[in-house]
N, CA, C and O atoms as a Tripos MOL2 file, in Angstrom:
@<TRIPOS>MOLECULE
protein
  268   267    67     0     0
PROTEIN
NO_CHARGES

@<TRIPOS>ATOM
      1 N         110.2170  122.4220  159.6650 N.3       1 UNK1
      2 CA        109.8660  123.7810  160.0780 C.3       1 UNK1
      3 C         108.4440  123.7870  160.6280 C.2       1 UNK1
      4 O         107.4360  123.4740  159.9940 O.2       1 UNK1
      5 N         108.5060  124.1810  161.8760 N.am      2 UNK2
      6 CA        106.9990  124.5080  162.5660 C.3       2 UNK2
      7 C         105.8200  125.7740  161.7760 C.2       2 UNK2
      8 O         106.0820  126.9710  161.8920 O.2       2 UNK2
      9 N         104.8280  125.4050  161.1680 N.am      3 UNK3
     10 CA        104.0340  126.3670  160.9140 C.3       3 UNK3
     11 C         104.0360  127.5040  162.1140 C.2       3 UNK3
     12 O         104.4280  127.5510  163.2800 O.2       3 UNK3
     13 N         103.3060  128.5000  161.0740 N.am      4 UNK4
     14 CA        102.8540  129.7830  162.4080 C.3       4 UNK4
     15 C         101.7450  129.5660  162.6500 C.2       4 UNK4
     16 O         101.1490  129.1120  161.6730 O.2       4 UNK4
     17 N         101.0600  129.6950  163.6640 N.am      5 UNK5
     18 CA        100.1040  129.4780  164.4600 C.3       5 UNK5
     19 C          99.5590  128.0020  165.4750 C.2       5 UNK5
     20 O          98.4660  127.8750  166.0250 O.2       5 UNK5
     21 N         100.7750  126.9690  165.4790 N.am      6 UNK6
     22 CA        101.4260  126.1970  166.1160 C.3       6 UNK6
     23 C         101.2900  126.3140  167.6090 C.2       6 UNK6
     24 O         101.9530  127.2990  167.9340 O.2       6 UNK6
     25 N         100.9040  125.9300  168.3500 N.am      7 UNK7
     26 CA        100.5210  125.4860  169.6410 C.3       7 UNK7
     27 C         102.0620  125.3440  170.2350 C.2       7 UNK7
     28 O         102.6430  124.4210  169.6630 O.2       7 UNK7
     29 N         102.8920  126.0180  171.2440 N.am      8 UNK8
     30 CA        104.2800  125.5450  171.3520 C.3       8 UNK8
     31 C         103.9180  124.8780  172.9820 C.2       8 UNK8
     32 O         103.0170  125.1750  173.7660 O.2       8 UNK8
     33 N         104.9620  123.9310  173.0820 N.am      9 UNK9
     34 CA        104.4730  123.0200  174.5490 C.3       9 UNK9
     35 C         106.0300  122.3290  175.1100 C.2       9 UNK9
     36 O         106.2130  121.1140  175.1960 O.2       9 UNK9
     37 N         107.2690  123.5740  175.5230 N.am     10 UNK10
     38 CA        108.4170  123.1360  175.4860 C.3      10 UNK10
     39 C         109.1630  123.0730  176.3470 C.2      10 UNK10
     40 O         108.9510  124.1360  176.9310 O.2      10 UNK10
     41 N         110.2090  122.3850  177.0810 N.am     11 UNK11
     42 CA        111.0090  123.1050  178.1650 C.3      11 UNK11
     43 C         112.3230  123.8130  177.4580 C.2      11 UNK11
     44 O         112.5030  123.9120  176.2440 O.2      11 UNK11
     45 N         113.0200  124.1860  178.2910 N.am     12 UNK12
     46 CA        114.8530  125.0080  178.1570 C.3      12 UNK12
     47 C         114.7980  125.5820  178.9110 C.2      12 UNK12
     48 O         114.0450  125.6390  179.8830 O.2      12 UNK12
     49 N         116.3250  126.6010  178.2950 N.am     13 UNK13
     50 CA        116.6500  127.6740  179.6840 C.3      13 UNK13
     51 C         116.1450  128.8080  178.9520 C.2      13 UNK13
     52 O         116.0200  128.8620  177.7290 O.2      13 UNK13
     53 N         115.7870  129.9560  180.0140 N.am     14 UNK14
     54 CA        115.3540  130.8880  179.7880 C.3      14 UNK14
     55 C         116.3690  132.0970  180.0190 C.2      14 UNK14
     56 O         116.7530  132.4530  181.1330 O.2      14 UNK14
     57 N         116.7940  132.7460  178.6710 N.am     15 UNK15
     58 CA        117.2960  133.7760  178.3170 C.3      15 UNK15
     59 C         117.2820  134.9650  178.5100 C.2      15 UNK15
     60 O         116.1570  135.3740  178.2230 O.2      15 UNK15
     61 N         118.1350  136.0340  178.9550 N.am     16 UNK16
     62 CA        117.7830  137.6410  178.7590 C.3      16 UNK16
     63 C         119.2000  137.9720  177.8760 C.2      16 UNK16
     64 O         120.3760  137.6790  178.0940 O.2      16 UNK16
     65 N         118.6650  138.5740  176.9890 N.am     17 UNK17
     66 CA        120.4290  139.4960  175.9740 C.3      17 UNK17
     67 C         119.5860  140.8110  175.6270 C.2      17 UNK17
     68 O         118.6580  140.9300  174.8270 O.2      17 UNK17
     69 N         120.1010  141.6390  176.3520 N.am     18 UNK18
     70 CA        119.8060  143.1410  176.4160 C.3      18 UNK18
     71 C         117.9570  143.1740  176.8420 C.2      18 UNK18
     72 O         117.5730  142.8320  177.9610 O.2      18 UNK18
     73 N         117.3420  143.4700  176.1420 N.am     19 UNK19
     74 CA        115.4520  144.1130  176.6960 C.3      19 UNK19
     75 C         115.0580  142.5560  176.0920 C.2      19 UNK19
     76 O         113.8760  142.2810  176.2990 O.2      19 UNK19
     77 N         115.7000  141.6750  175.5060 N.am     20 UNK20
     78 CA        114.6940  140.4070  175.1110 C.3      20 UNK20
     79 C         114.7900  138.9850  176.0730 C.2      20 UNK20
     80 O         115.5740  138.7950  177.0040 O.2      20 UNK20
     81 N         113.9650  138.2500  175.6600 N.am     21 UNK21
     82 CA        114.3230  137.2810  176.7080 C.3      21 UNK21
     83 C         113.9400  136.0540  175.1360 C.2      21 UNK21
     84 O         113.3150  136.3220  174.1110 O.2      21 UNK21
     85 N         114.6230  134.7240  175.5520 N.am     22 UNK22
     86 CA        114.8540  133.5660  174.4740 C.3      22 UNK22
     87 C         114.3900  132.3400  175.5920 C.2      22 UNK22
     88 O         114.3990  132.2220  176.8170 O.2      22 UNK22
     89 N         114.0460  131.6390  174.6040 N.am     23 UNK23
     90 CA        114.2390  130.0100  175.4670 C.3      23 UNK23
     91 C         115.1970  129.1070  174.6040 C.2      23 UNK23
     92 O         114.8300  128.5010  173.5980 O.2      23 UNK23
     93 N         116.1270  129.0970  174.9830 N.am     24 UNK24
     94 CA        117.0240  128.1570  174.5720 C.3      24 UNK24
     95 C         116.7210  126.5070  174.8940 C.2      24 UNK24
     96 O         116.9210  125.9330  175.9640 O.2      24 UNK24
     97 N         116.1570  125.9070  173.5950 N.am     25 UNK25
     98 CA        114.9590  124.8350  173.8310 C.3      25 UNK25
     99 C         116.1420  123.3740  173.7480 C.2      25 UNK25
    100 O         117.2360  123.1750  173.2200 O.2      25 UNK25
    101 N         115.1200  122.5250  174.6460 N.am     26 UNK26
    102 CA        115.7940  121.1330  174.9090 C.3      26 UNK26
    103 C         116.0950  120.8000  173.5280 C.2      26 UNK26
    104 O         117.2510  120.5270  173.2060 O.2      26 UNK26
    105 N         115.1620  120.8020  172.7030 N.am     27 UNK27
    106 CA        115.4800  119.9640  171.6330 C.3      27 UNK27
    107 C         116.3650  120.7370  170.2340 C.2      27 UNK27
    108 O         116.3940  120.4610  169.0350 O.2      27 UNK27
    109 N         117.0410  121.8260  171.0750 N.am     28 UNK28
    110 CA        117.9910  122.3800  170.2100 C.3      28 UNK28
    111 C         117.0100  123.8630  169.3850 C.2      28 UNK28
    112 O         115.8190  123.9360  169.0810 O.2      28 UNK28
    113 N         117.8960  124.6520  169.2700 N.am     29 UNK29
    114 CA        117.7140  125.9500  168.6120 C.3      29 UNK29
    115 C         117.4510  126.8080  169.9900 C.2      29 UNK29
    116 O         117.8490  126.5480  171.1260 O.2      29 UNK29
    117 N         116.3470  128.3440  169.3540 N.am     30 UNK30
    118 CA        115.4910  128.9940  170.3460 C.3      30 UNK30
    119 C         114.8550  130.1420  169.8790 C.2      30 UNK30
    120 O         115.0420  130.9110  168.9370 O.2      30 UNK30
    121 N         114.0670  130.0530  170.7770 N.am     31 UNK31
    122 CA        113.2660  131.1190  170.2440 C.3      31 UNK31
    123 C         112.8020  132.1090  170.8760 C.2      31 UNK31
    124 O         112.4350  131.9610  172.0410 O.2      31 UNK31
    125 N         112.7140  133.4420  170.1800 N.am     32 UNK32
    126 CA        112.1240  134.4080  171.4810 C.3      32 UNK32
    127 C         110.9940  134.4930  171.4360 C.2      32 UNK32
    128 O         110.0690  134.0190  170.7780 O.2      32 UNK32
    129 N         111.2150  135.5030  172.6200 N.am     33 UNK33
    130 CA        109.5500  135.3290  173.2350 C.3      33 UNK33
    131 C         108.9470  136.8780  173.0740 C.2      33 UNK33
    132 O         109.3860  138.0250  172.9860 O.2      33 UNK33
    133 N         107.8100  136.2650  173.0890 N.am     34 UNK34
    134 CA        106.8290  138.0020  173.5370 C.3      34 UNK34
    135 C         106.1730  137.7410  174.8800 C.2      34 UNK34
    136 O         105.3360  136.8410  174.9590 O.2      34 UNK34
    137 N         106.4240  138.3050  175.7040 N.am     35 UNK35
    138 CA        106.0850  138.1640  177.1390 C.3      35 UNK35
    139 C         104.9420  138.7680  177.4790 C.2      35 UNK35
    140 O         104.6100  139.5900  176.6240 O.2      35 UNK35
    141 N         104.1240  138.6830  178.4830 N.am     36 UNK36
    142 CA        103.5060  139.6420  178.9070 C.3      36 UNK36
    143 C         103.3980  140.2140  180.4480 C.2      36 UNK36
    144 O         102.7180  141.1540  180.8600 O.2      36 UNK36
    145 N         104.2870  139.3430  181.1630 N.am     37 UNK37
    146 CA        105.2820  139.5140  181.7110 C.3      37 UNK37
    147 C         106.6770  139.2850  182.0070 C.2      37 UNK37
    148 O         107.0950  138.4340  181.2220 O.2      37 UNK37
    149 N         107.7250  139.7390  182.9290 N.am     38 UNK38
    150 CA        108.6040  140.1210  183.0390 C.3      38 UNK38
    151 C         109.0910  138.9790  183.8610 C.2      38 UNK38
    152 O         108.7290  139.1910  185.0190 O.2      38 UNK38
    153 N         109.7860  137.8050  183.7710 N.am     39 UNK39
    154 CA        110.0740  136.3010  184.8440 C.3      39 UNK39
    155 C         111.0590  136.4160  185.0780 C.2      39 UNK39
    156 O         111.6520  135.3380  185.0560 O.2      39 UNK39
    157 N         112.1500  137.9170  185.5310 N.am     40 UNK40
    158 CA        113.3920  137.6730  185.9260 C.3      40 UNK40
    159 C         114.0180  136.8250  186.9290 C.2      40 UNK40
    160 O         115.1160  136.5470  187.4110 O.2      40 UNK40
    161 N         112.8150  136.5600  187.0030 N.am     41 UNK41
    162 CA        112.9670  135.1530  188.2770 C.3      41 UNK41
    163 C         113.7590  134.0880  187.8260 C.2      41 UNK41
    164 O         114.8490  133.6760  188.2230 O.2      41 UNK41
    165 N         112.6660  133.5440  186.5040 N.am     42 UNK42
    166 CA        113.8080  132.3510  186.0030 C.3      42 UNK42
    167 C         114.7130  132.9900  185.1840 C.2      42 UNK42
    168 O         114.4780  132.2750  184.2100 O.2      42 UNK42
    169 N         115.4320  133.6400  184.8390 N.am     43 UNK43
    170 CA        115.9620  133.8220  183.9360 C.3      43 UNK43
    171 C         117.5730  132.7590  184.2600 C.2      43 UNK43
    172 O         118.1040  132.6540  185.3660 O.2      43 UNK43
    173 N         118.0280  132.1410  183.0650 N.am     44 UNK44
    174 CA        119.5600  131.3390  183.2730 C.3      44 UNK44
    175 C         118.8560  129.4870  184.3890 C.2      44 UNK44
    176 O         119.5540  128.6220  184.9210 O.2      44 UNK44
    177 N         117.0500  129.6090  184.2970 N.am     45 UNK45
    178 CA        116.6450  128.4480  184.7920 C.3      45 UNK45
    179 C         116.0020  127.8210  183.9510 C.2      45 UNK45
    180 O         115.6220  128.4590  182.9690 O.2      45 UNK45
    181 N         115.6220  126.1860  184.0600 N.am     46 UNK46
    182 CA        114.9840  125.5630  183.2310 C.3      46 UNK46
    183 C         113.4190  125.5800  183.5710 C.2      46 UNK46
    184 O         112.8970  125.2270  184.6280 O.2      46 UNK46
    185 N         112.7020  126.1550  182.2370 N.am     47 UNK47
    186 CA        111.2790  126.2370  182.3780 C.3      47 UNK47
    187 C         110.3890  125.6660  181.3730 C.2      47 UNK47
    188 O         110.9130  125.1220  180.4000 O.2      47 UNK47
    189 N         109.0960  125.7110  181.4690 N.am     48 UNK48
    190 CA        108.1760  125.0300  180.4900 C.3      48 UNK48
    191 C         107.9000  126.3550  179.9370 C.2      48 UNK48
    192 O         107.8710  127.3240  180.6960 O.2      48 UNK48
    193 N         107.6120  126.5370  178.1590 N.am     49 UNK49
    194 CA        107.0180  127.2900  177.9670 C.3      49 UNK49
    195 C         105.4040  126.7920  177.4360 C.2      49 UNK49
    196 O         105.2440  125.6090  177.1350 O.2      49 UNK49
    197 N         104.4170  127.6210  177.3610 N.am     50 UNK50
    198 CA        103.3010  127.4650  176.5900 C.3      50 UNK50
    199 C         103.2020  128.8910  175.6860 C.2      50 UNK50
    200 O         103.7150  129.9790  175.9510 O.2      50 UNK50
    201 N         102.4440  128.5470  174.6350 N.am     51 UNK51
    202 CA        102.8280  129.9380  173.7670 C.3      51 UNK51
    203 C         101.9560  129.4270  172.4420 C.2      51 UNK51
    204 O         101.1080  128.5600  172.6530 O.2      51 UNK51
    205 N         102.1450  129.9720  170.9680 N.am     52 UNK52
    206 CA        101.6410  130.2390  170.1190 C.3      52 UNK52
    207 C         103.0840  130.6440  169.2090 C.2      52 UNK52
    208 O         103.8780  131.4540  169.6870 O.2      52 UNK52
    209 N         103.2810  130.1380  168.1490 N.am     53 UNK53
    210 CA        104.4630  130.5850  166.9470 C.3      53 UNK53
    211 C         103.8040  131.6910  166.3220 C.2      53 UNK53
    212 O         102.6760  131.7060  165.8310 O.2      53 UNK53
    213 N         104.4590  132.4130  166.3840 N.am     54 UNK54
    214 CA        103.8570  133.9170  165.6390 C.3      54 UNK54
    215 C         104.4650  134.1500  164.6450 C.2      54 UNK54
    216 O         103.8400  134.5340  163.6570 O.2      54 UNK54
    217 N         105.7930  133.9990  164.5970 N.am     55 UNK55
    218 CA        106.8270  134.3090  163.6050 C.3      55 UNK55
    219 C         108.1260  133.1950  163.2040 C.2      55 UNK55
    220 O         107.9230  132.0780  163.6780 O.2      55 UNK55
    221 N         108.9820  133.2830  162.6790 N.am     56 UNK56
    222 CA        110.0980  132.1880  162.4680 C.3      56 UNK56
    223 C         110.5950  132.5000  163.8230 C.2      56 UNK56
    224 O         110.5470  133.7230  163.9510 O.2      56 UNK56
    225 N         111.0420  131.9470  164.8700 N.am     57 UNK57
    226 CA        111.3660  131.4880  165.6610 C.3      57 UNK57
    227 C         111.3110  132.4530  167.0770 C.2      57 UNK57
    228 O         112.0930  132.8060  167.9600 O.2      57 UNK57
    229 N         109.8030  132.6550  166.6920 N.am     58 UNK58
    230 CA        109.1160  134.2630  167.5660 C.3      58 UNK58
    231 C         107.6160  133.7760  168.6690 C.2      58 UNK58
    232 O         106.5560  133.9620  168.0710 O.2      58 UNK58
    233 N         107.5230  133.4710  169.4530 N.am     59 UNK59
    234 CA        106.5070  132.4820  169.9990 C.3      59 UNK59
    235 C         105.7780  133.7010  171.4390 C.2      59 UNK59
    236 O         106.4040  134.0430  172.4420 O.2      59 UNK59
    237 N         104.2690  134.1370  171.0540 N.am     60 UNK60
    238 CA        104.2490  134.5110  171.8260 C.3      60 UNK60
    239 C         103.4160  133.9190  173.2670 C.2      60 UNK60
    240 O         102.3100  133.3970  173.1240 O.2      60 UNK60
    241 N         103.8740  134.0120  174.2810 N.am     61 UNK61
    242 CA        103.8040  133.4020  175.7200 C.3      61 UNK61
    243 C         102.7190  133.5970  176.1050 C.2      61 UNK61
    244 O         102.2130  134.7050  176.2860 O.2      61 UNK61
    245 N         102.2500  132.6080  176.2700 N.am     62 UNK62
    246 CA        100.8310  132.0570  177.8410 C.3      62 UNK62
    247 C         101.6940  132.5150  178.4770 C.2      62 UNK62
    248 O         101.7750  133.7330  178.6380 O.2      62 UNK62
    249 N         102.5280  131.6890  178.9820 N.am     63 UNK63
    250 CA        103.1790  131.2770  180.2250 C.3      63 UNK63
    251 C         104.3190  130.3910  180.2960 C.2      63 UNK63
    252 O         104.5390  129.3950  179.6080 O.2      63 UNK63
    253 N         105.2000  131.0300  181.4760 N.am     64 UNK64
    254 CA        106.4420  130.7300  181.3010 C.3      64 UNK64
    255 C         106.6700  130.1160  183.1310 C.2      64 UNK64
    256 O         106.5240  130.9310  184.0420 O.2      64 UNK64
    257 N         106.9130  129.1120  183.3390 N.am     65 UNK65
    258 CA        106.9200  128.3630  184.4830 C.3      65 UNK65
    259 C         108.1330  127.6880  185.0520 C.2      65 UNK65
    260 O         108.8870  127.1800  184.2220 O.2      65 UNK65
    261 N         108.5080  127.5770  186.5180 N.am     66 UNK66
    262 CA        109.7610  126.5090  186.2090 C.3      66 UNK66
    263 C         109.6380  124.8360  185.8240 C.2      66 UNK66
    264 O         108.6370  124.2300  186.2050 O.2      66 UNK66
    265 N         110.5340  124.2400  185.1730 N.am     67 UNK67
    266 CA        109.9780  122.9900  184.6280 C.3      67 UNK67
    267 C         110.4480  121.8760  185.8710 C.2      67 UNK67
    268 O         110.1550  120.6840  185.7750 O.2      67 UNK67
@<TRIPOS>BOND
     1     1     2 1
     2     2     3 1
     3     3     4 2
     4     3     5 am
     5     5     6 1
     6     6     7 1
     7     7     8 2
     8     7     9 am
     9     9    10 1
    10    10    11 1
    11    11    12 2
    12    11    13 am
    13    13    14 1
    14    14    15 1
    15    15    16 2
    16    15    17 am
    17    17    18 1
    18    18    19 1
    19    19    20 2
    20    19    21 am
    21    21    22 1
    22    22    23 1
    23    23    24 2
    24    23    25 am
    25    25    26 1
    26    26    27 1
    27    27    28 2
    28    27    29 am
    29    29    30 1
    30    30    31 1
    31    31    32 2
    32    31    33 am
    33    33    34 1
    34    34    35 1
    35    35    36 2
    36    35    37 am
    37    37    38 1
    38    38    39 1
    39    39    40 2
    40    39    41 am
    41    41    42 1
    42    42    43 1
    43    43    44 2
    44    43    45 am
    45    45    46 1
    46    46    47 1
    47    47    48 2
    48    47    49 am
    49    49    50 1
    50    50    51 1
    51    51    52 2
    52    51    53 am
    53    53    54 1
    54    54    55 1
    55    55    56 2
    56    55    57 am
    57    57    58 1
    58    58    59 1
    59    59    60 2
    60    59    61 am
    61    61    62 1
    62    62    63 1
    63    63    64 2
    64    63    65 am
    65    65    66 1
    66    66    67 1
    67    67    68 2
    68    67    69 am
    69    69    70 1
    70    70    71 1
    71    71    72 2
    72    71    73 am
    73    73    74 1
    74    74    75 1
    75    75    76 2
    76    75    77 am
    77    77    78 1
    78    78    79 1
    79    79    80 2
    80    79    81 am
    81    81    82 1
    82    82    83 1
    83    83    84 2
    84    83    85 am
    85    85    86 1
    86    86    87 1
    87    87    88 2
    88    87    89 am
    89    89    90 1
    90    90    91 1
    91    91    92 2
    92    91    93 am
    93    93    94 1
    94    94    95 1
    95    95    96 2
    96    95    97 am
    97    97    98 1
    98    98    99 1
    99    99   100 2
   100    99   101 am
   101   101   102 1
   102   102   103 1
   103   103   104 2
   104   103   105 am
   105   105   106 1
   106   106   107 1
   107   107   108 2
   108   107   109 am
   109   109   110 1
   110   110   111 1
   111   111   112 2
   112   111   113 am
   113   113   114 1
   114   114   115 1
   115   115   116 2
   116   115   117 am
   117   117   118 1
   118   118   119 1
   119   119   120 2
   120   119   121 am
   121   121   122 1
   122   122   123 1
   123   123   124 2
   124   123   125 am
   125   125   126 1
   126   126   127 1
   127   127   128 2
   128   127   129 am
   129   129   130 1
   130   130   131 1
   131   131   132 2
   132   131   133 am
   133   133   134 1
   134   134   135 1
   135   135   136 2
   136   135   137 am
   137   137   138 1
   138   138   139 1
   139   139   140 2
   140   139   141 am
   141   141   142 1
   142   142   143 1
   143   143   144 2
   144   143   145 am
   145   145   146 1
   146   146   147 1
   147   147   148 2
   148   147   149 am
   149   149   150 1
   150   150   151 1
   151   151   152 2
   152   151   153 am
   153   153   154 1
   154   154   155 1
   155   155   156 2
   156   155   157 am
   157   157   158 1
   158   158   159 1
   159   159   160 2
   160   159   161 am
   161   161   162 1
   162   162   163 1
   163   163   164 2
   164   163   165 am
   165   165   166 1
   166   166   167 1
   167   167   168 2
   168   167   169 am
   169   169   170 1
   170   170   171 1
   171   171   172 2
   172   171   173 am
   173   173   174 1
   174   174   175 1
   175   175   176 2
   176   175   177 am
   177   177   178 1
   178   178   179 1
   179   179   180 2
   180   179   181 am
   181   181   182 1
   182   182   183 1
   183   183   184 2
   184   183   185 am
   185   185   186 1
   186   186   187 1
   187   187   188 2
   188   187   189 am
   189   189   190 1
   190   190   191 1
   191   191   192 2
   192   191   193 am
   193   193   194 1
   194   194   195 1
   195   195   196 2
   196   195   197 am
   197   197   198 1
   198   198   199 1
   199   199   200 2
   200   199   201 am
   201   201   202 1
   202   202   203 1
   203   203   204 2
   204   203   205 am
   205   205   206 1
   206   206   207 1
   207   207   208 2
   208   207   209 am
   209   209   210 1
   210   210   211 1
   211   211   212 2
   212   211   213 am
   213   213   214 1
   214   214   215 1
   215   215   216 2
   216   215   217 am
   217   217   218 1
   218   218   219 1
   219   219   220 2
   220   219   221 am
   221   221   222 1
   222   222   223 1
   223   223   224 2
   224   223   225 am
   225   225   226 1
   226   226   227 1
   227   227   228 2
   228   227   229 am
   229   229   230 1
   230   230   231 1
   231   231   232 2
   232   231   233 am
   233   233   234 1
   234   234   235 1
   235   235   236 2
   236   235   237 am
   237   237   238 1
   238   238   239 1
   239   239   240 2
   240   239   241 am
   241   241   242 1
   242   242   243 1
   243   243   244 2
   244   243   245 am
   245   245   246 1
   246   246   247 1
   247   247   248 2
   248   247   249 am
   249   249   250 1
   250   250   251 1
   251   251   252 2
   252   251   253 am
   253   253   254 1
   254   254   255 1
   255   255   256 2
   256   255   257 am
   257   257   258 1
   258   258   259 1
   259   259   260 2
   260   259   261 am
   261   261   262 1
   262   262   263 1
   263   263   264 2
   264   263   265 am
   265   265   266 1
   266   266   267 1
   267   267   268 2
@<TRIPOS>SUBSTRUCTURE
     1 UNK1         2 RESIDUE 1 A UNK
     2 UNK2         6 RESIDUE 1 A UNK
     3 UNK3        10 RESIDUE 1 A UNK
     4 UNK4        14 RESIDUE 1 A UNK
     5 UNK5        18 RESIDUE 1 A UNK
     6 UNK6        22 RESIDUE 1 A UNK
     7 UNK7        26 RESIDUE 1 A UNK
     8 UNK8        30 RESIDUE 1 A UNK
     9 UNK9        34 RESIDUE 1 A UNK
    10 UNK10       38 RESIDUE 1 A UNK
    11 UNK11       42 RESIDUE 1 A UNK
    12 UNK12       46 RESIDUE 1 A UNK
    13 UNK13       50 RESIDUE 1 A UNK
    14 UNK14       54 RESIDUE 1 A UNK
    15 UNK15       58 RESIDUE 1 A UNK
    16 UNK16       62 RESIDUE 1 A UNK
    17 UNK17       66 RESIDUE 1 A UNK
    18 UNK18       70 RESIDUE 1 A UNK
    19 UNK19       74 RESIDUE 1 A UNK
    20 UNK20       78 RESIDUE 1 A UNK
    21 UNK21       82 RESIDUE 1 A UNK
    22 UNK22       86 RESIDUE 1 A UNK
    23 UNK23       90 RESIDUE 1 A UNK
    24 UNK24       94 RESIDUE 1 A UNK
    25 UNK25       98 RESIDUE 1 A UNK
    26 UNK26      102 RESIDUE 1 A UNK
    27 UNK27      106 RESIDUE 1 A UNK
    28 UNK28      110 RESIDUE 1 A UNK
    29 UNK29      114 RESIDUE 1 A UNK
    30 UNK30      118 RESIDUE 1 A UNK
    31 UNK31      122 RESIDUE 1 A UNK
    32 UNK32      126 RESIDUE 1 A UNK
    33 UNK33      130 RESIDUE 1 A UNK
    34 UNK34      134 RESIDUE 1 A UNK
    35 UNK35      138 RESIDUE 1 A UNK
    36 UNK36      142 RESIDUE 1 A UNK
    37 UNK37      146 RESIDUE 1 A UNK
    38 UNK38      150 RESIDUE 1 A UNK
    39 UNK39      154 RESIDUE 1 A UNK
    40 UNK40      158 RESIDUE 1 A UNK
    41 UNK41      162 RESIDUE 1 A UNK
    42 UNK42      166 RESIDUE 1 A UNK
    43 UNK43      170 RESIDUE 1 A UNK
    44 UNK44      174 RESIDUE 1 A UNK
    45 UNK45      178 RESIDUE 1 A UNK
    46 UNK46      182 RESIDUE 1 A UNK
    47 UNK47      186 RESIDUE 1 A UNK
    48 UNK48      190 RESIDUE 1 A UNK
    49 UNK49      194 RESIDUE 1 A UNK
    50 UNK50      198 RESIDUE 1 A UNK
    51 UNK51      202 RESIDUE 1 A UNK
    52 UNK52      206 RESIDUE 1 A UNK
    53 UNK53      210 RESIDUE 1 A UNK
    54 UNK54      214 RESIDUE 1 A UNK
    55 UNK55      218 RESIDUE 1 A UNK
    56 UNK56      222 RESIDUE 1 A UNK
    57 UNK57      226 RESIDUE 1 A UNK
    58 UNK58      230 RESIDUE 1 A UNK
    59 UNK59      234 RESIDUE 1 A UNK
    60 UNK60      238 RESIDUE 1 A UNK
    61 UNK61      242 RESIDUE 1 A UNK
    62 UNK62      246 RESIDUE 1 A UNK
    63 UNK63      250 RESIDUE 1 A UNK
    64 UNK64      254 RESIDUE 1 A UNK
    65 UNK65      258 RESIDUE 1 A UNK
    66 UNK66      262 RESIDUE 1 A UNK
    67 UNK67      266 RESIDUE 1 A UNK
């Protein structure tokens, strides 16, 4: 289990299910995100995230890029 306050440095696909968005991560599971913006761009594409673990499997976003 990843501590909270964990540095996150990941690729997957990037999720929307209703107002949230997830990264469904390479190395299995996922986690959502807190955005601070809106990347309907990638959404259903593979991206890098950078971020911070805030919560059990709650990571909030630097930045969300294509990978």
């Amino acid at each position: 289990m990843t501590a909270i306050g964990t540095r996150i440095n990941e690729t997957g696909t990037l999720l929307r299910e209703g107002g949230a968005f997830y990264l469904r991560r390479d190395l299995g599971g996922r986690y959502e995100l807190e955005l601070h913006r809106t990347p309907v761009d990638l959404v259903e594409k593979r991206v890098r995230l950078l971020g911070t673990l805030v919560g059990l499997d709650l990571v909030n976003a630097d930045g969300v890029a294509p990978a």
